[in-house]
C-alpha positions as CSV (number, residue, x, y, z in Angstrom):
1,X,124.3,217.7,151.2
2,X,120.9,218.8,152.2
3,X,118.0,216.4,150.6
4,X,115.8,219.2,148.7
5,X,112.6,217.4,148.5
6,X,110.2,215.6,150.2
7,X,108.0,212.3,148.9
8,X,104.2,212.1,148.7
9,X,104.8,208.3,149.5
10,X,107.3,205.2,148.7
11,X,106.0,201.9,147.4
12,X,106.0,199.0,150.2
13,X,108.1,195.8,149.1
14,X,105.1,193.3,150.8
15,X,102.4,193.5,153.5
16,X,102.7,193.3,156.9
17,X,100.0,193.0,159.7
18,X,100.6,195.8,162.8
19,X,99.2,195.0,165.7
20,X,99.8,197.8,168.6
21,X,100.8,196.5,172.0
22,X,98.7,199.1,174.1
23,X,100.5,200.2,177.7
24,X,99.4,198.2,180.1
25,X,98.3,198.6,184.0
26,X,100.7,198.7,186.9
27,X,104.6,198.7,186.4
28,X,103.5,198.4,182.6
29,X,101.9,201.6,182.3
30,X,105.2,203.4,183.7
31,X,107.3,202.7,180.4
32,X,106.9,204.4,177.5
33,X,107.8,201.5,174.7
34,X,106.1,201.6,171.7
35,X,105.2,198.2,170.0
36,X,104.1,196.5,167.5
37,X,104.6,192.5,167.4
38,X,105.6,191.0,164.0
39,X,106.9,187.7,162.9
40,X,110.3,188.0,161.2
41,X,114.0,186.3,160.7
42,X,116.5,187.0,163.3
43,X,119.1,189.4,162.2
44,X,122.6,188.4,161.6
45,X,125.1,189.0,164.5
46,X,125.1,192.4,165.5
47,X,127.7,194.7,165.2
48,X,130.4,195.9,167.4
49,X,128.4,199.6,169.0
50,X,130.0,202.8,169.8
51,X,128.8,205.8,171.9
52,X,127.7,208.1,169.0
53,X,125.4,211.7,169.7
54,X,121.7,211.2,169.8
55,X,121.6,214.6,167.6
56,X,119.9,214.5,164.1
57,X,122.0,214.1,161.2
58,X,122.1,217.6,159.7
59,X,121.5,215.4,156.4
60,X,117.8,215.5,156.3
61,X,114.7,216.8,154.0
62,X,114.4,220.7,154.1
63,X,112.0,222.2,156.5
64,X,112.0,219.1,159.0
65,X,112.6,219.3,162.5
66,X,113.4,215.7,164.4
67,X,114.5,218.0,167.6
68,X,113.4,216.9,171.0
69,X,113.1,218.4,174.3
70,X,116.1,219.0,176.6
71,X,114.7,215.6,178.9
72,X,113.3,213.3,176.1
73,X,117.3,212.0,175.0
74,X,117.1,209.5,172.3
75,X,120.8,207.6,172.2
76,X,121.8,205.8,169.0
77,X,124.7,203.9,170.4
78,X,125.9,202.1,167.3
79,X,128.4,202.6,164.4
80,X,127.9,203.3,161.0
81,X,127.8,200.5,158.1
82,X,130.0,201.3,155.7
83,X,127.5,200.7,152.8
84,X,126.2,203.8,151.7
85,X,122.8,202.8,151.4
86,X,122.4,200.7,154.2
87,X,124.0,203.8,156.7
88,X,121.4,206.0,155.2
89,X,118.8,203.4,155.5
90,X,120.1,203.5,159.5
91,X,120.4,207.6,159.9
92,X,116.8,207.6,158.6
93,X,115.2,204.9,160.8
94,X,117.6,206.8,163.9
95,X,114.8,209.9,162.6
96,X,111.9,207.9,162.4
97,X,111.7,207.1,165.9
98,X,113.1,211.2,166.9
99,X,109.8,212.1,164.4
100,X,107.3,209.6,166.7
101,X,108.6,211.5,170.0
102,X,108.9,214.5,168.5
103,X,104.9,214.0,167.7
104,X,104.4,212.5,170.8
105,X,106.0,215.9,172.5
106,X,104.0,218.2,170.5
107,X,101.0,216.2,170.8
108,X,100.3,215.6,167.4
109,X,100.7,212.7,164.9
110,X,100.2,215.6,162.1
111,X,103.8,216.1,162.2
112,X,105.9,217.0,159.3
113,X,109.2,214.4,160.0
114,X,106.4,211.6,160.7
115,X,105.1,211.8,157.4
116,X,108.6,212.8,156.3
117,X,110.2,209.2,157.3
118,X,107.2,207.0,157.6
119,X,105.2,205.3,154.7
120,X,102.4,202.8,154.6
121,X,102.4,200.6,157.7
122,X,105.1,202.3,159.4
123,X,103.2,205.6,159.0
124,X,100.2,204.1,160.5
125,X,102.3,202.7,163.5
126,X,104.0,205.9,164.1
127,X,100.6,207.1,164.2
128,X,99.1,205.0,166.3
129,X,102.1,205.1,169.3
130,X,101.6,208.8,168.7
131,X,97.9,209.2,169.2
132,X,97.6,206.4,172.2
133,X,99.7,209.0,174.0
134,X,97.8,211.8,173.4
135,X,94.8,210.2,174.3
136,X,96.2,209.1,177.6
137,X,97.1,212.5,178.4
138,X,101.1,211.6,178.7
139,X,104.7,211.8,177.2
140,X,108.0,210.7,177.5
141,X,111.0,211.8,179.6
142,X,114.7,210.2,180.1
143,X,116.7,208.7,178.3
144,X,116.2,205.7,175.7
145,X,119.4,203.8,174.4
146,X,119.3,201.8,170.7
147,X,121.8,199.6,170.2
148,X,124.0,196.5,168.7
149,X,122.5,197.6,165.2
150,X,122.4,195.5,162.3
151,X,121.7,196.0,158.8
152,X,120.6,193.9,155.9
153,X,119.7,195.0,152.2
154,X,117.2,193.3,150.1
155,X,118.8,191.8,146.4
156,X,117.2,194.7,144.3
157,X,118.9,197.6,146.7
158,X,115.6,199.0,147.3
159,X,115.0,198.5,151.1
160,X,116.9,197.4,153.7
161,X,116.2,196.3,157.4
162,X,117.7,198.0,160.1
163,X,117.7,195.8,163.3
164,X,118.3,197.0,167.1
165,X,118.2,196.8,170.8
166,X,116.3,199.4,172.8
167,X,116.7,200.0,176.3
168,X,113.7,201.9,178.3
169,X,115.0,201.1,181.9
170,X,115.8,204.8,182.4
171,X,112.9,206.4,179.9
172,X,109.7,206.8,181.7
173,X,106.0,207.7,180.9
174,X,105.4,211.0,182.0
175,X,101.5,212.5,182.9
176,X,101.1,216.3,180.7
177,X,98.8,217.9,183.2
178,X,101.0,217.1,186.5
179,X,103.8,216.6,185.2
180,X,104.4,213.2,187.2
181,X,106.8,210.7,186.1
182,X,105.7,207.5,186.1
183,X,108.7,205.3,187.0
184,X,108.8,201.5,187.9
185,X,111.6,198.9,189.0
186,X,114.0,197.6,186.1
187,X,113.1,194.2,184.7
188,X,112.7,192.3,181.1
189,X,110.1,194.3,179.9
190,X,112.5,197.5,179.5
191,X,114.1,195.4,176.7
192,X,113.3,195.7,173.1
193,X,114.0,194.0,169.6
194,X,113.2,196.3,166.7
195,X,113.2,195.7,162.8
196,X,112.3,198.4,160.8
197,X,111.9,197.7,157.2
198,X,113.7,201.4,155.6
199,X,112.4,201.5,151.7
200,X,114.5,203.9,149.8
201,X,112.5,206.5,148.2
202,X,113.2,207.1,144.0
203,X,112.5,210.5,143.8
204,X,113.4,211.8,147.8
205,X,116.9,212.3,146.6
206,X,118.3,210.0,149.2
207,X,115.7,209.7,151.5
208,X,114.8,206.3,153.4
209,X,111.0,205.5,154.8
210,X,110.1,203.0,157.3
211,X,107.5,200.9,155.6
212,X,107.1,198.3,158.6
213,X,107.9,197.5,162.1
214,X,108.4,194.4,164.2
215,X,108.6,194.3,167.8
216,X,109.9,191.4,170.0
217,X,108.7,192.8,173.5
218,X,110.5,191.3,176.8
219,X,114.0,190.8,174.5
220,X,116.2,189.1,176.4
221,X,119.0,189.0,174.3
222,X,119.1,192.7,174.3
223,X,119.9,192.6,178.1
């Protein structure tokens, strides 16, 4: 069932201060991780993953497009809760980070599935990964795992935190005007820890926003 509408906004549960982890010089600047560091609890164990198609959901808000390129591949390597809102609290946050490459490729953070699965905070951080890129004159090409997802709802229902791994070691910065790829040896800082708080929206017919993202760079337990 297709969701027929799309939100203005969705309230945030609390306030959260975003602080963007710019790319850095050297081996750094050849990754293409977007960050933002937060303080948060430590999910609960994750789940057991399985190999599942980075493709969007065809379950989404009419008119958006979370497509990427053929060499920007997105894998969401991780099963699917068997709460209903908490796997459509996970399917959307899987589309909030397609919408921030999706800007990122079409070199705009005035993108419809940005606004479409971002609110508050996690708008202004999909924004702010977007525009950085822009502004350096690059994308993104290879291909980024997620994985050993976890999900957590709050009491009321009304958000719920999806938790992951990321792994950049193969997903590379690449420069728009020469088309270089910017690659660099495999270490640490290809690992990521994400929360993404996923609010459910009351009048988006299903829909889930990501109000606020954490970030534990350098995630060694994600190795």
């Amino acid at each position: 069932m297709k969701r027929r509408s799309l939100p203005v906004a969705a309230a945030l549960t609390a306030t959260a201060v975003l602080l963007l982890t710019a790319c850095g010089s050297g081996d750094d600047k050849s990754k293409d991780h977007p960050k933002i560091a937060g303080a948060g609890q430590r999910a609960e164990t994750p789940k057991e993953s399985a190999s599942s198609s980075g493709a969007p959901a065809e379950d989404k808000p009419d008119g958006v497009d979370v497509s990427l390129p053929s060499d920007m591949n997105l894998v969401f390597d991780w099963d699917k809760p068997k709460d209903k809102n908490e796997a459509a609290a996970m399917e959307d946050a899987a589309n909030f980070v397609r919408a921030i490459y999706r800007g990122v490729d079409k070199r705009t953070s005035n993108e419809a599935a940005v606004t479409a699965y971002s609110t508050g905070e996690g708008l202004h951080y999909a924004e702010t990964q977007i525009d950085s890129r822009v502004e350096g004159g690059w994308t993104a090409t290879g291909t980024r795992r997620h994985y050993q997802a976890t999900t957590r709802s709050a009491p009321n229902g009304k958000s719920v935190e999806v938790a992951f791994c990321v792994d950049s070691s193969k997903f590379y910065g690449k420069e728009v005007k020469t088309e270089k790829i910017l690659k660099s040896k495999p270490s640490i800082t290809d690992f990521d820890y994400f929360k993404i708080i996923m609010v459910k929206v009351p009048t988006g017919d299903g829909l889930w926003q990501a109000s606020k993202v954490f970030v534990e760079a350098k995630a060694a337990k994600c190795q």
